[in-house]
C-alpha positions in Angstrom: 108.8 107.4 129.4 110.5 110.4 130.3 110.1 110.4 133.8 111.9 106.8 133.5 114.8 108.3 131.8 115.2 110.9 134.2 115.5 108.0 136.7 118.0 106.5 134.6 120.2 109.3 134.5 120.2 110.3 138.0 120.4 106.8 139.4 123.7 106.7 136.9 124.9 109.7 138.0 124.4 108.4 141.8 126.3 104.9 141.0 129.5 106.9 138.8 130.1 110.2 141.1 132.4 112.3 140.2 135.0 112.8 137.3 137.6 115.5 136.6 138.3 114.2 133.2 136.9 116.8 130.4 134.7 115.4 127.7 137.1 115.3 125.2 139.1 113.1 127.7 136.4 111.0 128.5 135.3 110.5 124.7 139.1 110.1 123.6 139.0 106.7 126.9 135.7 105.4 125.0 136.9 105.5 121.5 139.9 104.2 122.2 139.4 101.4 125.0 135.5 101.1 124.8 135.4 102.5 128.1 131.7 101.8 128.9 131.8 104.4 132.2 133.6 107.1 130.5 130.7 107.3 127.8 127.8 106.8 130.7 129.6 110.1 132.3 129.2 111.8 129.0 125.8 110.9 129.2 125.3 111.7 133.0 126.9 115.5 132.0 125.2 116.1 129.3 121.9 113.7 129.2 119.4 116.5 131.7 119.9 118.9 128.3 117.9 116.5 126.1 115.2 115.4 128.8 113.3 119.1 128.6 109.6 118.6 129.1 108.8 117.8 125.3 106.9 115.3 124.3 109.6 113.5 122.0 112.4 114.2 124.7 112.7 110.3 124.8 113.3 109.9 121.3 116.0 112.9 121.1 117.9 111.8 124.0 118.1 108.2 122.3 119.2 110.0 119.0 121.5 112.3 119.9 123.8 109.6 122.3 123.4 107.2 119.0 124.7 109.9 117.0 127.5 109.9 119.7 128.2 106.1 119.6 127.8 106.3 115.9 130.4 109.2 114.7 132.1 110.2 118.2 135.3 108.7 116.0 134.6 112.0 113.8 134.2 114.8 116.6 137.3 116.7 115.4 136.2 119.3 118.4 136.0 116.9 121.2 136.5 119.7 123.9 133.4 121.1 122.6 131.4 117.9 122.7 128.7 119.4 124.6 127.8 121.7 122.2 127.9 118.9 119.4 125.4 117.4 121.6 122.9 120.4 122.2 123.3 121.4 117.8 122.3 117.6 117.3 119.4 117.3 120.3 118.4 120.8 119.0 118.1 119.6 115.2 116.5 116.2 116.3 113.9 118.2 118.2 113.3 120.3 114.4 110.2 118.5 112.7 111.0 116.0 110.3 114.5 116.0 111.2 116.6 113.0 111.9 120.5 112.6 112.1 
């Protein structure tokens, strides 16, 4: 399942090209006009971090862009967001640790 992921993100990365917005940027266009590519560019940069070889790389790389969805309206930090997003995928990879 992680090979299809992989596919996934490189076939979205293929489709969206390139974008000089930052992440905060591109989080502050999704939270506030549910701008579907701005958050599949978050994902694109920052998706190959979660999809190591582990074998529950699929299930962290679901989690930690849920998280995102779920409390990106909190991210106080939103220039950092890629380290909000390696602390969460690090945690969610901790044994009997969920977000």
């Amino acid at each position: 399942m992680v090979t299809g992921l992989r596919h996934s993100v490189q076939r979205l990365s293929n489709r969206l090209g390139e974008d000089s917005a930052t992440d905060g940027e591109l989080l502050n266009r999704f939270l506030m006009d549910r701008d579907e590519p701005a958050f599949a560019r978050l994902v694109q940069r920052h998706g190959s971090m979660v999809l190591g070889n582990a074998t529950e790389a699929d299930d962290a790389f679901q989690a930690v862009f849920v998280v995102l969805l779920r409390k990106a309206h909190s991210f106080t930090q939103r220039a950092c967001l890629g380290n909000v997003l390696y602390g969460i995928a690090y945690f969610t990879a901790q044994p009997g640790v969920r977000p």
